[in-house]
N, C-alpha and C positions, 0 to 999 in steps of 0.2 A: 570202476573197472581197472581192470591190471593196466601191467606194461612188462614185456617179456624181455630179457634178452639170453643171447646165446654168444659165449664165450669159446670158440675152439672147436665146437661141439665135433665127434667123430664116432662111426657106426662102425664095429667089424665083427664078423662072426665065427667063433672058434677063433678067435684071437687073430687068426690069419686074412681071410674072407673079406676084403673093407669095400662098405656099401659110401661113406658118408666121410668127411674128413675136412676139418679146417673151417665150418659151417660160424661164420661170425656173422647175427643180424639183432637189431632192436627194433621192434615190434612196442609202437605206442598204442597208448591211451585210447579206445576210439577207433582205431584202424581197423578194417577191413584187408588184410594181406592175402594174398592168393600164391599159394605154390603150384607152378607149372614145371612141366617137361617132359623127354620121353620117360616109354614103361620102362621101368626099372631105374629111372634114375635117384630113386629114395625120397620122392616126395611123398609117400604113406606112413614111408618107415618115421620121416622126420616128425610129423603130424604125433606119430604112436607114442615116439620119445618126448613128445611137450607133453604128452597125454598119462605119461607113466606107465602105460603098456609094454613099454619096450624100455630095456635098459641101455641107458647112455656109457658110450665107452669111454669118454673122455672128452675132455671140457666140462665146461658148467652152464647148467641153466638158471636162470632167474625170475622170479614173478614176483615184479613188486618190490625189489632188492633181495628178494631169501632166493637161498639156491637150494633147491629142489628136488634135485636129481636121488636123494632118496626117501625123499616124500614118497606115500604109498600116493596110487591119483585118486584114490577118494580125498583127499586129504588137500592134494592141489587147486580145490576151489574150481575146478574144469569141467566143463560138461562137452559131449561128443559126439554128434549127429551124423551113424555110418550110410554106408550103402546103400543098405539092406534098413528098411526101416526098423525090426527087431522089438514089433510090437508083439505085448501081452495076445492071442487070437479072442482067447475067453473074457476077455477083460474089455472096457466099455473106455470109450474114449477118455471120461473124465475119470475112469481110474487108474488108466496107463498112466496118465499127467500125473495124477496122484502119488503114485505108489513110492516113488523115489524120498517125497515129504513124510509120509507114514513110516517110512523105514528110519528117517532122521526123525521122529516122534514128534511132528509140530502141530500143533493143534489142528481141531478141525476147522477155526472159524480164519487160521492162516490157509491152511490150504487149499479151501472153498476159494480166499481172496488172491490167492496166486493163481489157480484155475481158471478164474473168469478175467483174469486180467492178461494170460496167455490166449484165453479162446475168442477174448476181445480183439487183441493184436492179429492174431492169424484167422478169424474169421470160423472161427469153429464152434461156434456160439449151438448153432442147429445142431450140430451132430455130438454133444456130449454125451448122449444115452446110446449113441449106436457100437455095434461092436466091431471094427478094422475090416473086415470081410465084407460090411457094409460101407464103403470107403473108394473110393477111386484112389490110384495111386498116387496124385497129388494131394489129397486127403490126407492120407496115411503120412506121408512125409511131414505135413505140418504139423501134425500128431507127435510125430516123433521129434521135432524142433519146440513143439510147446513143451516137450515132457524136460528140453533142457531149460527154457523158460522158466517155469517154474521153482526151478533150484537156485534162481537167479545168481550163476557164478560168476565169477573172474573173467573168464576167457571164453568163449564158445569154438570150439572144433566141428568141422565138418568136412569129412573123407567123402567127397566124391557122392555127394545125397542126389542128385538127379539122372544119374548115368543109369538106374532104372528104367524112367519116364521115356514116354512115346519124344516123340521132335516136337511136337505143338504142346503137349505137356510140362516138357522142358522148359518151354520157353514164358508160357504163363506164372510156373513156378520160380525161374531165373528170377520175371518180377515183382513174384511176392518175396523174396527172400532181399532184393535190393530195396523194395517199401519196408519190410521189417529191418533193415540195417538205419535207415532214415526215421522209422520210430523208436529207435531205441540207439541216439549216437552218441553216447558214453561208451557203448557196448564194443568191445574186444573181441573180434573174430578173426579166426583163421583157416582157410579156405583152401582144400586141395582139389582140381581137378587136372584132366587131359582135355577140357573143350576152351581154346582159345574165346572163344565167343563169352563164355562165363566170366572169364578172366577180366578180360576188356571191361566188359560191362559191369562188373561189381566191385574188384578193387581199387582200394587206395593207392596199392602199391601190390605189384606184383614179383614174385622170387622165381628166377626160370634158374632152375637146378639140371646141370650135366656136370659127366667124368667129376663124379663124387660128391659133388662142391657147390658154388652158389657162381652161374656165369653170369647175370647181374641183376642186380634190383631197383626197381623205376618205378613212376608213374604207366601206367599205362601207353600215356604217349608218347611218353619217352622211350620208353621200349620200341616204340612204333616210328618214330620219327628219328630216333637217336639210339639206333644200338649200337653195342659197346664193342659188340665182338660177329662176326662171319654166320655163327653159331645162333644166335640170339636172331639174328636179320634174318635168317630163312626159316627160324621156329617160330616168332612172331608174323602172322599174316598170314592170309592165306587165298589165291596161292604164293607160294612163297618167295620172296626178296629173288630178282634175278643177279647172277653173278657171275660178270665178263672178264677175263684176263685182258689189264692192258700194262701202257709203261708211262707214269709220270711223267710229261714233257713241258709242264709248267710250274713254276712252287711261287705261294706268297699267302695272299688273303684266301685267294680262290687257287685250288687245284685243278691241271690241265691233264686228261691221260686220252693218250694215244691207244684206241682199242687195235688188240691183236688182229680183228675180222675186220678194220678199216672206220672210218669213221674216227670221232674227236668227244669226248664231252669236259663239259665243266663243272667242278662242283665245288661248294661252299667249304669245304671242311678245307681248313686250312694246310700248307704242307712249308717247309723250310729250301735252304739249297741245299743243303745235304742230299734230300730224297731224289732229287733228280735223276732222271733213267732208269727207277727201281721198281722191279714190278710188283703191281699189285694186283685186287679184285674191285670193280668198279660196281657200286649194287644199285638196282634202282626197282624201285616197288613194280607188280605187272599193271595197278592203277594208273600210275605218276607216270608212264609211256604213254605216248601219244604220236598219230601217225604224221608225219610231215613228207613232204615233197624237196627238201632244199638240197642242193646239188654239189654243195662248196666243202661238203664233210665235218658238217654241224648234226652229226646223228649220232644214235648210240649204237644202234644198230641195224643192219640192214638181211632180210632173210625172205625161205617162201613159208606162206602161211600154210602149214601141214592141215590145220584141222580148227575147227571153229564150233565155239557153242553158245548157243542163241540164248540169252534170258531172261531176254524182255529188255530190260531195263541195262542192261551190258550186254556185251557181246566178250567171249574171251577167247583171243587167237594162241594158237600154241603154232612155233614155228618150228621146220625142221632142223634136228638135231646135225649140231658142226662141230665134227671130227672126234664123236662119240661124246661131247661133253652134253649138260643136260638141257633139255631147249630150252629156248627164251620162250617167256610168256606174256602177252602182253592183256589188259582189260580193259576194253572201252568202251565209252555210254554210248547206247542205242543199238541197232541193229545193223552189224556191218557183215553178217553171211556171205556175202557177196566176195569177201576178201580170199576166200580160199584157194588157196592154188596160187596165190602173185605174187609178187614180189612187195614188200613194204618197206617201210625205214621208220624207222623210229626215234623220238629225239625227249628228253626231258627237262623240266629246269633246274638250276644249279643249284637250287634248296631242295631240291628233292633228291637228288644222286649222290651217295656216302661213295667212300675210296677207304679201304682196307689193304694195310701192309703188314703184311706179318700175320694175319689175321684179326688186326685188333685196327678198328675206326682212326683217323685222323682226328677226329672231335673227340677222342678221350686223351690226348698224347700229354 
């Protein structure tokens, strides 16, 4: 399987228009990468351009050390699993698989044995006589992921293949697609969606793409537990990373800030004596808040609880909003209904609470 990488890469259209700019990533062997972010931030466009559907403005792409960028994409060893699954209707499962090998002339006793060793892997074994209409839509997708199967390439592509499916569809097929990464890990995939949840769960590394560019690339948990930027911490999670104004009133190992709305916290991420008295954003996941009673101004926050939603297994309090900024929300296990309308405080611990200056973490500095 390949290895990708991207030099500079930049997207603009009619020369003026720039979707994409500055885009440097290597994409190994074996990896599963997932591009996130909002709509329009050029995670389709990026996908299309490794895909050769889309012309690169500038930089260079790689697969494998060749650069690419005007390789036709039959040519790039790629295959690319959309939307829309963009099956044959008239045509039978095992000639959809087919067809792509019939058109590259390979024998029939090869493409009989790449057939059954995709309908092996994705479990399509029963339905190779039937024709896509006869298919549920998780069917159909695996259909169209055996059909890149088969052409056993370089790279595998996939735009956004479940955002069809029902919720509970989704989510069986999430795990076929994360068993088929584990049967097949030499295999080089690259993964676009908008559902965090996909994200988390399937990649090696994930690429959270805003304002053009790439705002960082991690692990999963690193994303989750260490973001890099203001930006990254309220797009990873959900709901999203809360974010207090306060003012640094401690520097060393552990960082001290003095919230604007009263109250004190600590956190791990280190700061200098330089930063002293400098404001920043204090973020703490609505998980990692937790309710406390202590009186001496060891909280993070203190508010009334506006609105509450029960869900079994959490409770999630949303408080009301101070001085138009956007409420604090806080998540916690079991059923706490009862909290609505009171006053609470809030308090977390210092590996859980980032401090952001300038909008960029302490723990990146």
């Amino acid at each position: 399987m390949a290895e990708l990488k991207l030099k500079d890469v930049a997207k603009t259209y009619g020369g003026s228009v720039e979707v994409l700019k500055n885009i440097d990533l290597e994409i190994g062997k074996g990896e599963l990468v997932v591009f996130v972010g909002p709509s329009g931030c050029g995670k389709s466009t990026l996908l299309r351009m490794i895909a050769g559907l889309e012309e690169i403005s500038g930089g260079t792409l790689e697969i494998d050390g060749q650069v690419v960028n005007d390789v036709p994409p039959a040519q790039r060893g790629i295959a690319m699993v959309f939307q829309s699954y963009a099956l044959y209707p008239h045509m039978t499962v095992r000639d959809n698989m087919a067809f792509a090998l019939k058109l590259a002339k390979k024998s029939k006793e090869e493409i009989d044995a790449a057939i059954q060793n995709a309908a092996r892997i994705l479990q399509l074994e029963p339905y190779l006589d039937r024709l896509p209409k006869a298919l549920s839509g998780g069917q159909r997708q695996r259909v169209a992921i055996g059909r890149s199967i088969v052409r056993d390439p370089k790279v595998y592509l996939f735009d956004e293949p479940l955002s069809n499916l029902d919720a509970a569809l989704r989510v069986a097929t999430r795990i076929e697609i994360a068993q088929l990464k584990e049967s097949m890990p030499d295999s080089t995939m690259i993964y676009v969606t908008h559902d965090q949840v996909e994200a988390m769960t399937l990649a090696t590394r994930i690429v959270v793409l805003a304002n053009k560019g790439i705002a960082q690339v991690g692990t999963p948990l690193e994303l989750y537990e260490r973001p890099e930027n203001e930006f990254v911490a309220q797009f990873i999670g959900s709901p999203a990373m809360n974010l207090l104004p306060g003012k640094i009133t401690g520097t060393g190992a552990q960082t001290t800030v003095a919230l604007d709305g009263g109250g004190v916290a600590v956190s791990n991420a280190p700061s200098t004596e330089a930063d002293m008295g400098r404001a920043v954003k204090l973020g703490a996941r609505p998980e990692d808040l937790l309710e406390t009673t202590n009186q001496d101004g060891a909280y993070i926050f203190e508010g009334k609880v506006d609105f509450t939603e029960s869900l079994g297994e959490v409770t999630i309090l949303y408080f009301e909003k101070v001085n138009g900024a956007d409420p604090v929300i806080a998540k916690l296990p079991g059923i706490h209904s009862d909290l609505r309308g009171r006053n609470v405080r809030l308090s977390a611990a210092p590996e859980k609470v980032q401090v952001f200056l300038d909008g960029r973490s302490l723990y990146y500095r």
